[in-house]
PyMOL Python script that loads the backbone (N, CA, C, O; Angstrom):
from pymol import cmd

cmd.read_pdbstr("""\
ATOM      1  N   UNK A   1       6.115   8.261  17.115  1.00  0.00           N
ATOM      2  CA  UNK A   1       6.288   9.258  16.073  1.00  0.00           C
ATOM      3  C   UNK A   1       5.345   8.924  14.920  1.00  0.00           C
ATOM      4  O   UNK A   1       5.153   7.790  14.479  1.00  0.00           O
ATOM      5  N   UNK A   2       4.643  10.326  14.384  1.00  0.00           N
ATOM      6  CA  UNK A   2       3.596   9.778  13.258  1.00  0.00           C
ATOM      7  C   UNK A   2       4.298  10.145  12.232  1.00  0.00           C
ATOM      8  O   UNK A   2       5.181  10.981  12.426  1.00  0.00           O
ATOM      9  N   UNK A   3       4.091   9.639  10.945  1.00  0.00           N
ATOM     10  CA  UNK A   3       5.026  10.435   9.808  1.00  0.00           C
ATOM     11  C   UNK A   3       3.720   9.818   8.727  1.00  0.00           C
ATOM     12  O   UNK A   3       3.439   8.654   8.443  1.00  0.00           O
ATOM     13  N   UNK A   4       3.188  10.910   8.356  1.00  0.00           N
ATOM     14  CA  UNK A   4       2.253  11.682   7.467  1.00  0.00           C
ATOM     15  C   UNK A   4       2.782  10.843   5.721  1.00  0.00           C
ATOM     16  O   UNK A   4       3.872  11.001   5.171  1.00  0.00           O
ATOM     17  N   UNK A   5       1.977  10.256   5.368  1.00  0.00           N
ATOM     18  CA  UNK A   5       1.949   9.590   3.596  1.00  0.00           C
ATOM     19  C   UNK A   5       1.582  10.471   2.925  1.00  0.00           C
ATOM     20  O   UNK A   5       0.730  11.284   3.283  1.00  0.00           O
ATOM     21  N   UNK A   6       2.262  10.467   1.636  1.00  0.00           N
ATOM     22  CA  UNK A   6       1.927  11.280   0.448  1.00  0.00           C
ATOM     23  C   UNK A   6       0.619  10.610  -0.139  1.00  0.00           C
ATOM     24  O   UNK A   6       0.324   9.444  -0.404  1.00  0.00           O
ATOM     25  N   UNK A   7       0.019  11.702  -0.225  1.00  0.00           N
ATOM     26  CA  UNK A   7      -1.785  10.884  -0.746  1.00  0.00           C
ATOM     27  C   UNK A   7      -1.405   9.702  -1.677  1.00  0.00           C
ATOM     28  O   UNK A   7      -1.513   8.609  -1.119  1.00  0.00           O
ATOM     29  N   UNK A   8      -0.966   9.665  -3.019  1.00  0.00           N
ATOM     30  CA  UNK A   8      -0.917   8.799  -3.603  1.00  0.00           C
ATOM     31  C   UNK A   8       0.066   7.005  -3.131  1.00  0.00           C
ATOM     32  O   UNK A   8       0.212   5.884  -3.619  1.00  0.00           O
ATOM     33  N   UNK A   9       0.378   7.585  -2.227  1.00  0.00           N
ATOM     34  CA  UNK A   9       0.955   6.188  -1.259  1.00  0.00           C
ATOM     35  C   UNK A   9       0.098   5.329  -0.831  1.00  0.00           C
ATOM     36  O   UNK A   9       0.152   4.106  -0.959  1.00  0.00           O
ATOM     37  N   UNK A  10      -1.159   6.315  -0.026  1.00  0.00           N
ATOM     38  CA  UNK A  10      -2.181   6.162   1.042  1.00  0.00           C
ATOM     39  C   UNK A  10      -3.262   5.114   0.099  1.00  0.00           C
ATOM     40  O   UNK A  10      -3.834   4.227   0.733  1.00  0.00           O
ATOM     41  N   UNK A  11      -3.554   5.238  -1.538  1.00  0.00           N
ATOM     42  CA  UNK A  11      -4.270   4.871  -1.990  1.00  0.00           C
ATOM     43  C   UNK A  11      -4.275   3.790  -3.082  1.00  0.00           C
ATOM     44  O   UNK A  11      -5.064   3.487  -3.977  1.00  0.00           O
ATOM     45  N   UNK A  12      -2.676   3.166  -2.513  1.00  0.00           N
ATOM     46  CA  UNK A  12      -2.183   1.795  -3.732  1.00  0.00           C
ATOM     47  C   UNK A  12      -2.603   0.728  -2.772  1.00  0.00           C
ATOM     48  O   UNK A  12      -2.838   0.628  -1.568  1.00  0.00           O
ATOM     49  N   UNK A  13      -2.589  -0.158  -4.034  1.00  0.00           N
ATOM     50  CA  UNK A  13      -3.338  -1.412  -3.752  1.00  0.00           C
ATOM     51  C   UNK A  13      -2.352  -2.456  -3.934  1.00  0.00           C
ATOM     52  O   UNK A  13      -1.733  -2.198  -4.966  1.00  0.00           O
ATOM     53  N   UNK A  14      -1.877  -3.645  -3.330  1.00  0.00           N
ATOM     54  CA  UNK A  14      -1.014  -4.578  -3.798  1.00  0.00           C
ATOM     55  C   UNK A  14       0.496  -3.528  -4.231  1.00  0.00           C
ATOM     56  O   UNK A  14       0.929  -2.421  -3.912  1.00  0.00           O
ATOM     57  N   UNK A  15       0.908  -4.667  -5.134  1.00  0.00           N
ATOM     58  CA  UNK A  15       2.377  -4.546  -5.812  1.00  0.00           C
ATOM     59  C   UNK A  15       1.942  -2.937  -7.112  1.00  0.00           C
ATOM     60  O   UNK A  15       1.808  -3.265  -8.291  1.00  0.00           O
ATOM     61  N   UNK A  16       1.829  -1.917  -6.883  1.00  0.00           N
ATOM     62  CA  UNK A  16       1.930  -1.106  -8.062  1.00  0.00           C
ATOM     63  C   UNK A  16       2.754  -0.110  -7.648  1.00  0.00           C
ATOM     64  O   UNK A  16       3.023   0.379  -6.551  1.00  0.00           O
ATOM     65  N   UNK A  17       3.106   0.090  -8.804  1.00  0.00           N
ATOM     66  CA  UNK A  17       4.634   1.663  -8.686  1.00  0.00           C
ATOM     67  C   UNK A  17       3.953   2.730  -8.995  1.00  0.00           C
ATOM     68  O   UNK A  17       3.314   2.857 -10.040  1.00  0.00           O
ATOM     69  N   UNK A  18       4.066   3.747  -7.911  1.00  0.00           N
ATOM     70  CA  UNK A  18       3.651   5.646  -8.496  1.00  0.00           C
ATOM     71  C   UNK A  18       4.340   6.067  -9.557  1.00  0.00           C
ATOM     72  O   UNK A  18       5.570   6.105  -9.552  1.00  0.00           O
ATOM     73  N   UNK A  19       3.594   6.434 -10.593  1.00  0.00           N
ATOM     74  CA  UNK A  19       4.451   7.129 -11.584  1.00  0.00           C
ATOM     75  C   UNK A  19       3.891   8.417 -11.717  1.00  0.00           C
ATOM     76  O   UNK A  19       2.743   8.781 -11.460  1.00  0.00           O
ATOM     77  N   UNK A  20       4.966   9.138 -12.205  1.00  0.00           N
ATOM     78  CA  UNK A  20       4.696  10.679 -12.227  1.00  0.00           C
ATOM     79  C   UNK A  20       4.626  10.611 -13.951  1.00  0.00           C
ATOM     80  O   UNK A  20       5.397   9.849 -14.534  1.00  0.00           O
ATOM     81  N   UNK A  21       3.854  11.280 -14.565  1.00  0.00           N
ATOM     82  CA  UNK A  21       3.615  12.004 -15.930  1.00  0.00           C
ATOM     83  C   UNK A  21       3.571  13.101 -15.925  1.00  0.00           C
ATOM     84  O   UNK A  21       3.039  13.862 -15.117  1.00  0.00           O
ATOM     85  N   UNK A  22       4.323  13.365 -17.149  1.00  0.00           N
ATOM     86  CA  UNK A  22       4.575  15.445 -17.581  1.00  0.00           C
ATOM     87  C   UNK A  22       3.315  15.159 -18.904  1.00  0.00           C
ATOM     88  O   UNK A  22       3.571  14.193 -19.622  1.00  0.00           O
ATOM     89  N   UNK A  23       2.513  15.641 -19.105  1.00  0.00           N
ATOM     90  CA  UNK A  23       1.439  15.873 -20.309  1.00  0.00           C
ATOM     91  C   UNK A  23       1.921  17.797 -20.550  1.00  0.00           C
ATOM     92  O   UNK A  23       1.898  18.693 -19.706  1.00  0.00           O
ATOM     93  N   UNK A  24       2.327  17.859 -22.068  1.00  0.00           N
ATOM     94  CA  UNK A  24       2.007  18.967 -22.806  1.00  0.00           C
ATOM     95  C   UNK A  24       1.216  19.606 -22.178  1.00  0.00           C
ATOM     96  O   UNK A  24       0.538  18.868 -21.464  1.00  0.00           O
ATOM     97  N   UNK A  25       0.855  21.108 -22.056  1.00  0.00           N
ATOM     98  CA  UNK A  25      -0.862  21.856 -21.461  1.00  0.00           C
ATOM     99  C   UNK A  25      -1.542  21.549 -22.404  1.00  0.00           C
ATOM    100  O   UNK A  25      -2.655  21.192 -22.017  1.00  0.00           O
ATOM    101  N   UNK A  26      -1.387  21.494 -23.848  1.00  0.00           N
ATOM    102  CA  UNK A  26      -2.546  20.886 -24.918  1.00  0.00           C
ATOM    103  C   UNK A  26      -3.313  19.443 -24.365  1.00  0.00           C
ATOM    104  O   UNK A  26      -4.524  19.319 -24.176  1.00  0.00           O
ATOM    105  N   UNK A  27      -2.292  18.424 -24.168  1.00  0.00           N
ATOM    106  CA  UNK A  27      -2.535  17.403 -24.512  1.00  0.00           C
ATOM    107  C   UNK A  27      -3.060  16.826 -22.851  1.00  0.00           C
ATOM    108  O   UNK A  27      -3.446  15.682 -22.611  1.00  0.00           O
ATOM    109  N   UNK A  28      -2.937  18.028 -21.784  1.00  0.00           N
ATOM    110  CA  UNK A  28      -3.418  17.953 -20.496  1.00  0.00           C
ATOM    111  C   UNK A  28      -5.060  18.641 -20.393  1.00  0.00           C
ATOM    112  O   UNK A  28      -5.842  18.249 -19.527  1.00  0.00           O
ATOM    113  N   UNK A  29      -5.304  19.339 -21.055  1.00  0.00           N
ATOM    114  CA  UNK A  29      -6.555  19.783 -21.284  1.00  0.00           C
ATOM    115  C   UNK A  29      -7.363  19.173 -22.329  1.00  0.00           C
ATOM    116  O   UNK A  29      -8.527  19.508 -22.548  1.00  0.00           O
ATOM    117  N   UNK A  30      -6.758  18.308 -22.947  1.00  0.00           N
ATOM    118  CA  UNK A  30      -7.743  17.678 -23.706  1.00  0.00           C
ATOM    119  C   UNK A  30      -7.815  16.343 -23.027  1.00  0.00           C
ATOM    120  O   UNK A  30      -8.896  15.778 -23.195  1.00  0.00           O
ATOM    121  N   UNK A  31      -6.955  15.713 -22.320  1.00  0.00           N
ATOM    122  CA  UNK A  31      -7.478  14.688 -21.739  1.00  0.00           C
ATOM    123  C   UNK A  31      -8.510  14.992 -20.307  1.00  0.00           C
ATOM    124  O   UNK A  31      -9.093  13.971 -19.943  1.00  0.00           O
ATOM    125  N   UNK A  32      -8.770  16.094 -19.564  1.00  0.00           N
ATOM    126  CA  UNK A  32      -9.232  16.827 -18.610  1.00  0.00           C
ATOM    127  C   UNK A  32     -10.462  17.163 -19.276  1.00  0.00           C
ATOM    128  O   UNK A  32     -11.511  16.902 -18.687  1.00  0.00           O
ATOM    129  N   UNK A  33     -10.507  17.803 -20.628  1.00  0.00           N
ATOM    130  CA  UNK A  33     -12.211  17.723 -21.144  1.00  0.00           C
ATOM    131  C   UNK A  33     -12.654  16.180 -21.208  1.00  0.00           C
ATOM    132  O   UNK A  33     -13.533  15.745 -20.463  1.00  0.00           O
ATOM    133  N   UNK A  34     -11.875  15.252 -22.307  1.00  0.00           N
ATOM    134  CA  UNK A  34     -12.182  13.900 -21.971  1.00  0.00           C
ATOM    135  C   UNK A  34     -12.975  13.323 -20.667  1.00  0.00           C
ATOM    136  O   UNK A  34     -14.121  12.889 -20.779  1.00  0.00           O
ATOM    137  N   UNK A  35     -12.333  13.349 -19.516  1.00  0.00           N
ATOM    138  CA  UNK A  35     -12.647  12.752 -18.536  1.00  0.00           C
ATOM    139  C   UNK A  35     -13.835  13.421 -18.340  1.00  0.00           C
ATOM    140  O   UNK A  35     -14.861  12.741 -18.347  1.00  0.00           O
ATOM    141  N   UNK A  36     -13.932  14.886 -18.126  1.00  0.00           N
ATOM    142  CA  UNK A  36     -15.579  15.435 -17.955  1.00  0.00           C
ATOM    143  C   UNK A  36     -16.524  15.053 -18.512  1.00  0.00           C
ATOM    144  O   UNK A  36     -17.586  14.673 -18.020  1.00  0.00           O
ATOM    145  N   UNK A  37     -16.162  15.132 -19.793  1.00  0.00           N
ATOM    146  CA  UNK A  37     -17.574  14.285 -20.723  1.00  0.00           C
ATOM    147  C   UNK A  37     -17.878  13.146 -20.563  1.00  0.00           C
ATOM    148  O   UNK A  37     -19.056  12.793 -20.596  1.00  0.00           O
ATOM    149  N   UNK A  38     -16.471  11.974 -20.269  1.00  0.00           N
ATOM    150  CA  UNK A  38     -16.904  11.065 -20.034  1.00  0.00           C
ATOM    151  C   UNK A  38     -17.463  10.202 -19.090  1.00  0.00           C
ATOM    152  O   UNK A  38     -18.101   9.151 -19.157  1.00  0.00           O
ATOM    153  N   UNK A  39     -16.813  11.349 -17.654  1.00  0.00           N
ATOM    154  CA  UNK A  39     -17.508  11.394 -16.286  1.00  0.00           C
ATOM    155  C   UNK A  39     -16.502   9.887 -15.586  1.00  0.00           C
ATOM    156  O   UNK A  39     -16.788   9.128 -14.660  1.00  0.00           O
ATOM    157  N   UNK A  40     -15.376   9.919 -16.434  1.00  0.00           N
ATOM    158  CA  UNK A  40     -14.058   8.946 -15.813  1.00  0.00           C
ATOM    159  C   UNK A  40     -13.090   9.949 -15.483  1.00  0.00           C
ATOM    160  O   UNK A  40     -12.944  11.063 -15.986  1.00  0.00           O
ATOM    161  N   UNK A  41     -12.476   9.410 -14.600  1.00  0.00           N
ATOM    162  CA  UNK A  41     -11.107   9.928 -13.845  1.00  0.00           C
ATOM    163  C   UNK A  41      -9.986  10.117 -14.942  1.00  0.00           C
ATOM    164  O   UNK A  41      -9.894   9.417 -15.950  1.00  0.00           O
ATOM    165  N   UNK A  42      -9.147  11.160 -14.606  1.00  0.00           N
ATOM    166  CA  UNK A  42      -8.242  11.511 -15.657  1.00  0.00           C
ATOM    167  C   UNK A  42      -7.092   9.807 -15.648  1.00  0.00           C
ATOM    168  O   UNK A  42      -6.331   9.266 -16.451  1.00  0.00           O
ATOM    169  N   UNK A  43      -7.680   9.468 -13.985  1.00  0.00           N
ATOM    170  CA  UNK A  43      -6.062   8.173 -13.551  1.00  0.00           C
ATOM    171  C   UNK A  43      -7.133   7.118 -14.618  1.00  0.00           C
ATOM    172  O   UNK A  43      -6.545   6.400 -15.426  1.00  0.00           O
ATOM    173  N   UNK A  44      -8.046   7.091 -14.592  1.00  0.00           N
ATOM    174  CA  UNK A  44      -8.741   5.795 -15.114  1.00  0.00           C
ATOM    175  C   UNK A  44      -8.630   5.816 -16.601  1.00  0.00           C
ATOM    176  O   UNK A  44      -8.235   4.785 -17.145  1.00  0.00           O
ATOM    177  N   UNK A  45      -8.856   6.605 -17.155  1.00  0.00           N
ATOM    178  CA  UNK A  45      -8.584   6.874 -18.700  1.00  0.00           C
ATOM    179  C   UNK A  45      -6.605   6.512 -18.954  1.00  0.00           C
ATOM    180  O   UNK A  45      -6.177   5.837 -19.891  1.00  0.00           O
ATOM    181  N   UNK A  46      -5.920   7.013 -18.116  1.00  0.00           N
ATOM    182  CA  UNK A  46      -4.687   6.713 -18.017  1.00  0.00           C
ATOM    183  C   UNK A  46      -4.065   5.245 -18.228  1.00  0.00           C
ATOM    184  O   UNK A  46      -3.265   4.849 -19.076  1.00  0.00           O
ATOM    185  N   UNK A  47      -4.673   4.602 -17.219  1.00  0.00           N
ATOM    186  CA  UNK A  47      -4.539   3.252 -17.075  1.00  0.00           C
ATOM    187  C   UNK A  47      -5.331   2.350 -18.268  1.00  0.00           C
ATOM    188  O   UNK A  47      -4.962   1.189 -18.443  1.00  0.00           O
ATOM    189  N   UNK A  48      -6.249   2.820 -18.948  1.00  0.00           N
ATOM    190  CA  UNK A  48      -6.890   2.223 -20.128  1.00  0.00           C
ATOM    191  C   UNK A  48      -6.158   2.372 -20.863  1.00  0.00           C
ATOM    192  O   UNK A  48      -6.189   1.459 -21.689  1.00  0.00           O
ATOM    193  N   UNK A  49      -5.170   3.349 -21.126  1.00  0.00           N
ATOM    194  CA  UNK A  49      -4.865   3.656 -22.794  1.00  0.00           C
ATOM    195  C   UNK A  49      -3.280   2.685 -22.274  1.00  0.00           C
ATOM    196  O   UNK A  49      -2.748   1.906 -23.065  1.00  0.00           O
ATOM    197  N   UNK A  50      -2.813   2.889 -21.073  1.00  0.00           N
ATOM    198  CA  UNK A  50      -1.735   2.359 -20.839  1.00  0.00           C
ATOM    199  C   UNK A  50      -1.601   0.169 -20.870  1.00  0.00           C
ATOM    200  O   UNK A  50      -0.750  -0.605 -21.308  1.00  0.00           O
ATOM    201  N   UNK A  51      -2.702   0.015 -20.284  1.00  0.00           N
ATOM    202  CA  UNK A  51      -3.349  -1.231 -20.828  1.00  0.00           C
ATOM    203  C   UNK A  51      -3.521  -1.811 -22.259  1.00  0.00           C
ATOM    204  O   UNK A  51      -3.223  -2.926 -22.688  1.00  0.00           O
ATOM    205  N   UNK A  52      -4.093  -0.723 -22.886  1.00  0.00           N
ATOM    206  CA  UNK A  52      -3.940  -1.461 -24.335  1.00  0.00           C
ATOM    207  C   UNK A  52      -2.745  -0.977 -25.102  1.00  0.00           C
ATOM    208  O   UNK A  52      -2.598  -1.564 -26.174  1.00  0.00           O
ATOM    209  N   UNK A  53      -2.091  -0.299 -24.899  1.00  0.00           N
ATOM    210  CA  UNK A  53      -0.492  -0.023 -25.515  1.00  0.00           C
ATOM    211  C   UNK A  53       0.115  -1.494 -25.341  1.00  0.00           C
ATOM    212  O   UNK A  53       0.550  -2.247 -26.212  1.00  0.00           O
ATOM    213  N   UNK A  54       0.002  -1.704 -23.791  1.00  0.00           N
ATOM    214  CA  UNK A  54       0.723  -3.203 -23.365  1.00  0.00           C
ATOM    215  C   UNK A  54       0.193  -3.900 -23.953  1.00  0.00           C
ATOM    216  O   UNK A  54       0.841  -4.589 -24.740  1.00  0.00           O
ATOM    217  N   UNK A  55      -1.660  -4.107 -23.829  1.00  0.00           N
ATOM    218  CA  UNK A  55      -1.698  -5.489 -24.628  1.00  0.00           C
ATOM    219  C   UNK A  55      -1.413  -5.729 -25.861  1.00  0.00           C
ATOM    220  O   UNK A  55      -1.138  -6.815 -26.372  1.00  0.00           O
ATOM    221  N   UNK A  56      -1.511  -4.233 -26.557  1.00  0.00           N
ATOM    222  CA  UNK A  56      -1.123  -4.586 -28.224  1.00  0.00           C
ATOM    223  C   UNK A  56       0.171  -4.834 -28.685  1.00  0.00           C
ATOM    224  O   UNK A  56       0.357  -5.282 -29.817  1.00  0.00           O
ATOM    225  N   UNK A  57       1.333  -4.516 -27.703  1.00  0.00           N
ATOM    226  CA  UNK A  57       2.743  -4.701 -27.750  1.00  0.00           C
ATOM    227  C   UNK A  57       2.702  -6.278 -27.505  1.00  0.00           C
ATOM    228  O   UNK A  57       3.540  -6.887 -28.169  1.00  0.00           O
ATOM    229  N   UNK A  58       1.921  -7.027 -26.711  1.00  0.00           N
ATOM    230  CA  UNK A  58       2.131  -8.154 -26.133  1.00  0.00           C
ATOM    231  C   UNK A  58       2.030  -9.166 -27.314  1.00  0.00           C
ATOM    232  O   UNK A  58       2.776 -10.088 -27.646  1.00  0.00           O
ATOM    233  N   UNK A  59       0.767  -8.655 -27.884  1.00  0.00           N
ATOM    234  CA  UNK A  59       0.207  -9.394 -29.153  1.00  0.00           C
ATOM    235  C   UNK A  59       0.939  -9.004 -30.036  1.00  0.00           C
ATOM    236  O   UNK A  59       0.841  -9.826 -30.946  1.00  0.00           O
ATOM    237  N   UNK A  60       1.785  -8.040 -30.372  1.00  0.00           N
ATOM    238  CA  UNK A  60       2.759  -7.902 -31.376  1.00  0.00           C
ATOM    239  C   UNK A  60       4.054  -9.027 -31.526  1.00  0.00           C
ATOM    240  O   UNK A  60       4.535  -9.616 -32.495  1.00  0.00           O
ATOM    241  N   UNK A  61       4.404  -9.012 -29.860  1.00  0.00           N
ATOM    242  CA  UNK A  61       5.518  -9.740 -29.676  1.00  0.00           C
ATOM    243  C   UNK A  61       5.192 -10.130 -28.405  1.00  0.00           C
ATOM    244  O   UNK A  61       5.149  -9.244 -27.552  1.00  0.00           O
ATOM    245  N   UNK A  62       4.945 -11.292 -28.081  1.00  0.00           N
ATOM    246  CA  UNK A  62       4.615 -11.524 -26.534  1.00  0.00           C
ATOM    247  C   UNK A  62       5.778 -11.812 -25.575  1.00  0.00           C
ATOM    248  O   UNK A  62       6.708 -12.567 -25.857  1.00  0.00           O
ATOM    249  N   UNK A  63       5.647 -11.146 -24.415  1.00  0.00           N
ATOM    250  CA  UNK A  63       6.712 -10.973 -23.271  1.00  0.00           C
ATOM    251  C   UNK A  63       6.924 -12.459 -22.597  1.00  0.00           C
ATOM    252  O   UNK A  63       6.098 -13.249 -22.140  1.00  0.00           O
ATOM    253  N   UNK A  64       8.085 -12.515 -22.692  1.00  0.00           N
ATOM    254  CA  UNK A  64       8.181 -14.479 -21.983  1.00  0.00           C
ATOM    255  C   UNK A  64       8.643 -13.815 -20.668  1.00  0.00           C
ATOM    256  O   UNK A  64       8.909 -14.509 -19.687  1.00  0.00           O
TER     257      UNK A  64
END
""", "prot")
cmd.dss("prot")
cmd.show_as("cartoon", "prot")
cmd.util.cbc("prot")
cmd.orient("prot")
């Protein structure tokens, strides 16, 4: 029996969790011009801003 993966299954690497995001239509089209101009992926810009939220929380108060 074959049983068919949801694309975003097919394309994790190691230990990471799928998360789903709801973005505003404002705040979904302005990150969608973003990525064009900047010629990065809407997931890659995602994971940057989500990266430094963490690291600056870390350096605020670091996680033991």
């Amino acid at each position: 029996m074959f049983v068919k993966q949801r694309a975003s299954n097919r394309c994790m690497k190691g230990k990471q969790i799928p998360l789903t995001l709801y973005l505003p239509p404002r705040k979904y089209w302005l990150l969608k011009s973003v990525s064009h101009r900047s010629g990065h992926s809407m997931q890659v810009l995602l994971r940057r801003a989500v990266d430094d939220v963490l690291a600056e929380a870390n350096r605020a108060a670091p996680f033991r």
